[in-house]
N, C-alpha and C positions, 0 to 999 in steps of 0.2 A: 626650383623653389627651395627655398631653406628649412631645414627640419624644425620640427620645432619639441619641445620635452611634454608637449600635450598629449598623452595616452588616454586609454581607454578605464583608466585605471584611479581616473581622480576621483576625491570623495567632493562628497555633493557639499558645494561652497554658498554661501548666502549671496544672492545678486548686486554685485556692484552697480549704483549708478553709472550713469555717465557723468562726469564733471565739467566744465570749462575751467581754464587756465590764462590768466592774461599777457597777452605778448604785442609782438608790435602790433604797429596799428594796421586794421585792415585784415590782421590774422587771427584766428580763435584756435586755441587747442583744447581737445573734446578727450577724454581720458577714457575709453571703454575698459572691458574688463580688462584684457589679455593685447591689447591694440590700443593707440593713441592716433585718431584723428587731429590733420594738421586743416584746417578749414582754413585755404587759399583759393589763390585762382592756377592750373585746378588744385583739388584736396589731397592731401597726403596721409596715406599708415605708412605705421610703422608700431614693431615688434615691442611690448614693453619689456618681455624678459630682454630682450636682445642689443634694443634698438636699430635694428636692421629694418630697412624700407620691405613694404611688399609689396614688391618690386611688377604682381601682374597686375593688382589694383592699380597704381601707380600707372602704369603704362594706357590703362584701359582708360583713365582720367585723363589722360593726356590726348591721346585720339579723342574721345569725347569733347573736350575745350576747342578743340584744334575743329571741329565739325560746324560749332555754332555760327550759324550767321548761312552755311553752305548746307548742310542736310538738315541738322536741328534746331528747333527753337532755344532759346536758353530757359526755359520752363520743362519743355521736354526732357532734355541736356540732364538739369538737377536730377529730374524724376527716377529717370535711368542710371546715374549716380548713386542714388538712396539704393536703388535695387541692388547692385552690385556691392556696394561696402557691409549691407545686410549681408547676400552672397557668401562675400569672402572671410565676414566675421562667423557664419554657419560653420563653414568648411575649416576653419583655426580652431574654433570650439569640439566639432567632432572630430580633430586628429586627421582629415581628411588631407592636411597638406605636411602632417609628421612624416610620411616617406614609411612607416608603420603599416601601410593598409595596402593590400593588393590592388591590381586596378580594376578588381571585378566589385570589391568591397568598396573602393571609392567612390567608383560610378553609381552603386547602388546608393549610400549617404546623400553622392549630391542631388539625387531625386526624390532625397526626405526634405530636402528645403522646405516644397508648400505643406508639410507637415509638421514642421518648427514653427512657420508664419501663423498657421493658422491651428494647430490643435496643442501646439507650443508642452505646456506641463503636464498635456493628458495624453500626448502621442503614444505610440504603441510601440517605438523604439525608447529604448532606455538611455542609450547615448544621446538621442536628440530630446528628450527632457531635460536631461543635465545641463546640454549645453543652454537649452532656454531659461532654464533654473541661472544659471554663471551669469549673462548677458544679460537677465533681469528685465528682457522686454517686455512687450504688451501684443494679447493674440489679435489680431485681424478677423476679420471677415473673409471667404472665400473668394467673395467678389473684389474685396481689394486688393489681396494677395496677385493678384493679374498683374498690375503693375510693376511690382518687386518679384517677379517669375520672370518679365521680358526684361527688365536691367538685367538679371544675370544670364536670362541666353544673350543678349548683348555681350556681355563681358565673357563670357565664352568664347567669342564667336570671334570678337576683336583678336583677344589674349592667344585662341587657334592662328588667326591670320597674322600679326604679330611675330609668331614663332616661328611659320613658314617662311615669312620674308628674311628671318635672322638666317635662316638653318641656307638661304638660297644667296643671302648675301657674304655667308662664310664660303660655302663652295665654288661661289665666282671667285671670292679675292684669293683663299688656300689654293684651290684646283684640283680640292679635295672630297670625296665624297660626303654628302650632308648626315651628321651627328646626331640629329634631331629628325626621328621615322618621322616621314612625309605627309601622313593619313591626316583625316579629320578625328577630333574627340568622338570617342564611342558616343557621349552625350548627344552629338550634332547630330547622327546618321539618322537617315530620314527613317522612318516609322511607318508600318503596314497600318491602314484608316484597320480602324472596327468594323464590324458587321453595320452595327447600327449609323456611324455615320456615312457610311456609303449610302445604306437608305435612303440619310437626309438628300443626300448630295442627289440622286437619284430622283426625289421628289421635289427636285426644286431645278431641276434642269429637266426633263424629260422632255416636256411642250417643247426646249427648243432643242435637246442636242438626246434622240434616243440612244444612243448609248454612249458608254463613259469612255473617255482615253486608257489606256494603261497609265496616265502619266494620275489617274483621279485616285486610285488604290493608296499609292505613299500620298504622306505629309511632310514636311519641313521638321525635322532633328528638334532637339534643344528639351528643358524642364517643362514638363507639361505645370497648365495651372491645374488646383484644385478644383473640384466641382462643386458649386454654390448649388444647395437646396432650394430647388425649383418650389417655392410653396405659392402655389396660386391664390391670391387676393382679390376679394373681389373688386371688378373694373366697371359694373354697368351702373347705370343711374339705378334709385333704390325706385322700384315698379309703384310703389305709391306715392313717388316723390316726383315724378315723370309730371303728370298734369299740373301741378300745383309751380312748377318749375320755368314749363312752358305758359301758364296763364300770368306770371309776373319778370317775364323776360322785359330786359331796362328798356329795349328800343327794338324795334322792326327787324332791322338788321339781324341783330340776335337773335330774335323769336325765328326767324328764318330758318338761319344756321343750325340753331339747334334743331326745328323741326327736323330739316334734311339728313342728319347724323340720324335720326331714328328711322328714314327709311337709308342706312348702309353706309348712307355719302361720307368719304372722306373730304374734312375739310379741304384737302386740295382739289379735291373733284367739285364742292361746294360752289367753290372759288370760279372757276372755272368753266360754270354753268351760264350759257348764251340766253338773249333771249329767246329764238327761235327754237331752243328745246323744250319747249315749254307749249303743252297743249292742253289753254284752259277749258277751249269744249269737249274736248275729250279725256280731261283729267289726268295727263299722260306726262312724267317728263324723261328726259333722256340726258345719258351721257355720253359726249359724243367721245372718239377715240382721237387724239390728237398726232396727225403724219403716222397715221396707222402703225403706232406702235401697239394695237391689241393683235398685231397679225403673227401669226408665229414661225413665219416663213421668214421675217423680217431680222434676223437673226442680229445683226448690227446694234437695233435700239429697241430690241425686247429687255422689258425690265421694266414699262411702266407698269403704275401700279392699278390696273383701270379693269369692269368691271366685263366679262366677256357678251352679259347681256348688255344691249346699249339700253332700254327700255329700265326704270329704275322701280322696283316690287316695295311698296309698300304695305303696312300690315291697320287694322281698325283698330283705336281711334285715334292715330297715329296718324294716319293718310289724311282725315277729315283737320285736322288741326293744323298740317301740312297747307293744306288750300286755305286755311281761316288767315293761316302768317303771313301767306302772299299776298295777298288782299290787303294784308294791314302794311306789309313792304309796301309794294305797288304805289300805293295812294300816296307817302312820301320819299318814294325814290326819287332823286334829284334828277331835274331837264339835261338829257345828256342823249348823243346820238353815238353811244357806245353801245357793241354788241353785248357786251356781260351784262347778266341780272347783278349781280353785287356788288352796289358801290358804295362808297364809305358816307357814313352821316357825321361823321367827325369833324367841328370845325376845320380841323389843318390842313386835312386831306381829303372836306366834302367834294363830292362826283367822283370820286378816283377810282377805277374800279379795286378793288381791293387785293385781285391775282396780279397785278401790279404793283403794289407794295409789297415792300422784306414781310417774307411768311413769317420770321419769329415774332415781329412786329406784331402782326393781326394778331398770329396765334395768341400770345401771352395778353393781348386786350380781350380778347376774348375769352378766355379764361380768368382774368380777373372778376369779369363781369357775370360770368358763371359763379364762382367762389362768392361775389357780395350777393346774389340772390341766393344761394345758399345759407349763406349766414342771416341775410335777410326775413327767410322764414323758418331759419333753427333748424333745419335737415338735417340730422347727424346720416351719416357714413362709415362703414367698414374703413375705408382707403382715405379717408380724411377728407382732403376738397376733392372735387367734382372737376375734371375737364372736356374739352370737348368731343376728345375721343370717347368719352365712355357713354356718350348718345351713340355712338357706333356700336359699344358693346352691345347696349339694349337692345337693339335692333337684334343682334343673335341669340341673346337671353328669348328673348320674345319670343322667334323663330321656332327656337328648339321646344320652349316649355308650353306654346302659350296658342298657337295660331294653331285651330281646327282644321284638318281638311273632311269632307262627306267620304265615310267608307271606310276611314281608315280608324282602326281601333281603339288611338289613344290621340292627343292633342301633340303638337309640334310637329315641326319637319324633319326630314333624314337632314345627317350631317353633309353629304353630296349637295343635295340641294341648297340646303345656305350655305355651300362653299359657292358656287355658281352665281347665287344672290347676293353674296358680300364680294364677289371679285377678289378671292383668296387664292394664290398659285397650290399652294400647301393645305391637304387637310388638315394637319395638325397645325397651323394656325387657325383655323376654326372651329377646334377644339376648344381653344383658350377663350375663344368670345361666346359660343354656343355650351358653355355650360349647361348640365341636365342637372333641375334645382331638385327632381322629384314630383314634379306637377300628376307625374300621369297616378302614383300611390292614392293622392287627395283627391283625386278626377273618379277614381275606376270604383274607391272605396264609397264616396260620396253617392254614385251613379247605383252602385249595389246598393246600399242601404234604399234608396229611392224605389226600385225598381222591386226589393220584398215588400217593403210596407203598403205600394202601389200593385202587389199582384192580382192580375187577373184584368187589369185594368188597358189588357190590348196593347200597349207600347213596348217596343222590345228595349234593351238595353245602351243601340247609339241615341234614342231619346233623350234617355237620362244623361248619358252623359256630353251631351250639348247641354242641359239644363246645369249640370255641375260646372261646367267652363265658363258658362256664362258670369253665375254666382260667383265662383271664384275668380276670373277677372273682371269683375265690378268691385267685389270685396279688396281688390289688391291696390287697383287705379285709385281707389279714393280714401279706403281709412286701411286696408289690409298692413301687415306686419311688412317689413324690411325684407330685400329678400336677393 
């Protein structure tokens, strides 16, 4: 690569735009600071001190053009593009390709990238503020930095493979040994996992494979992305917006669906629901396990997403509303000698069962018609509109904060247990739906006060506080606070 007069050593310059430049037709030239984009098919830098091409973006655009149509999309193609010329203008700005830097010090730079992308003028390296400062860009998000992290292990990755083929196509034609050491980029060489992700890896195979290969330990080489701040939001319906929601659902159908998300169901299980699982004398319904993919001996087509109980746990007044929607389905479900309960009342697609329609289809009419009862009765939300999934979340809100069992000390269930009852492979995804809101503080506190001003009066204290759950979920379901 060409040296370039870029040190460590420059004073801090006011950010150049980028500009365009008019040239033939069909071509734009884009003027960065230090680099001038030739936007063709593919795109070109080149050096402004120099004019000299550079020469591994160049090569990496090339392979990339040369893919479209055989591994990439030409959307894809761009995306990966953008990442790399970000990339290579990082590595021009911090001196990383002056020939200046050792290659313990260069390696290190090029894994400040997602730290130019995303914490840009407040990074904790002084060289890669500068160069954000020179370049005049704009910081990102963590989560979109992922994109512009894989263009340049892309461009890595090519630019290594690339160099291989030259250094193996000189030694054939010379007959001479290869000029160019052999190895991978330190950047590429595969990576010892974490503690922690092994965990994951660990709890999300166990059921089918007890122990890990050697091959689970590494990972695949290349810039790691940045980690996006997990800030959990709330997901579930608001607990007093729950009745009011299901009492003006637009049509049967819906009223259904939504009921069924409040006891677990996922809409595709929804879906999915025969009539024979269905037991109105005994109030029972079921989910059955399709080509026994809940078996976990089944090692082939483990992975559906289905519930290990086949029997489906609903919680009051939840369950009773459950049977009201049915009843109100039932009466006009369309004359059809299909096993599914759920067919469409849609003119276009009336009788159809609805697991046979494109699921984004349904899903997205379904949530639109979520969204207009929402806006219908002025609900405001944490998370803005309301989808279908988040009648699932309830269901684990509920679980954890809300449902009594006799004997035990405070209201909700253990986390094991609604993982069992939500069909969750992972605890820690039932962490995220079974938030603890706090219920048992208001429960224990309410139940004491009760039980001083009541003393003497014989009832011991899980009295009261059945008398507190009760108040409190009456007070929530119908005028109580957001929650």
């Amino acid at each position: 690569m060409r040296k370039s007069k870029i040190g460590h050593g420059l004073k801090q310059s006011k950010p150049k735009a980028a500009t365009k430049k008019q040239s033939a037709p069909g071509i734009s030239i884009v003027s960065m600071n230090s680099l001038t984009l030739i936007k063709s098919e593919p795109p070109r830098l080149y050096e402004n001190a120099t004019g000299a091409p550079l020469g591994f973006y160049n090569d990496f655009c090339e392979h990339l053009w040369g893919e479209i149509g055989l591994r990439y999309k030409r959307n894809s193609v761009l995306g990966m593009e953008k990442g790399g010329r970000f990339f290579a203008e990082f590595l021009y700005e911090t001196g990383a390709l002056s020939g200046r830097l050792d290659s313990a010090t260069a390696s290190k730079t090029m894994h400040l990238f997602s730290s130019y992308l995303v914490k840009g003028d407040e990074a904790k390296d002084a060289i890669v503020r500068q160069a954000f400062l020179r370049t005049g860009r704009t910081k990102i998000s963590a989560s979109s930095a992922g994109q512009y992290i894989a263009g340049a292990n892309l461009m890595l990755t090519v630019c290594s493979e690339i160099t291989f083929e030259q250094a193996e196509m000189i030694s054939v034609l010379t007959d001479l040994k290869p000029q160019v050491p052999m190895s991978a980029l330190p950047e590429l060489k595969p990576r010892v996992r974490s503690s922690q992700e092994m965990a994951q890896i660990h709890a999300n195979t166990l059921q089918v494979k007890p122990n890990l290969s050697p091959a689970a330990k590494t990972s695949s080489g290349g810039l790691r992305p940045p980690k996006a701040d997990k800030t959990r939001t709330t997901k579930h319906i608001g607990i007093s917006h729950i009745l009011p929601m299901l009492e003006h659902a637009p049509t049967p159908v819906d009223g259904l669906i939504w009921a069924m998300g409040l006891g677990s169901l996922r809409l595709s299980e929804s879906v999915g629901v025969r009539l024979e699982d269905i037991d109105v004398t005994n109030r029972i319904l079921r989910v059955q396990d399709p080509h026994g993919l809940r078996d976990t001996t089944n090692k082939e087509s483990f992975g559906f997403k289905g519930r290990k109980t086949a029997v489906v746990t609903m919680f009051e007044p939840f369950k009773s509303r459950f049977w009201e929607k049915l009843g109100e389905y039932m009466a006009v479900r369309p004359h059809s000698d299909s096993p599914w309960l759920l067919l469409s009342l849609d003119a276009e697609t009336y009788g159809m069962p609805l697991c046979e329609l494109k699921s984004s289809s349904v899903n997205r009419a379904i949530n639109r018609r979520i969204q207009a009862t929402q806006r219908k009765l002025d609900l405001q939300a944490p998370q803005g509109n309301y989808s279908s999934h988040d009648f699932r979340h309830s269901f684990g809100i509920w679980a954890r904060n809300y449902v009594t069992i006799p004997g035990r000390p405070k209201p909700g269930l253990d986390l094991p247990e609604i993982q069992l009852l939500m069909g969750h492979a992972s605890l820690q995804s039932t962490e995220i739906y079974a938030s603890d809101l706090g219920i048992h503080t208001l429960v224990e506190v309410d139940a004491s006060n009760e039980l001083i001003y009541d003393l003497g009066a014989g009832k011991d204290i899980n009295f009261y506080r059945g008398q507190a759950y009760a108040r409190l979920g009456k007070e929530l379901l119908n005028k109580g606070p957001l929650a």
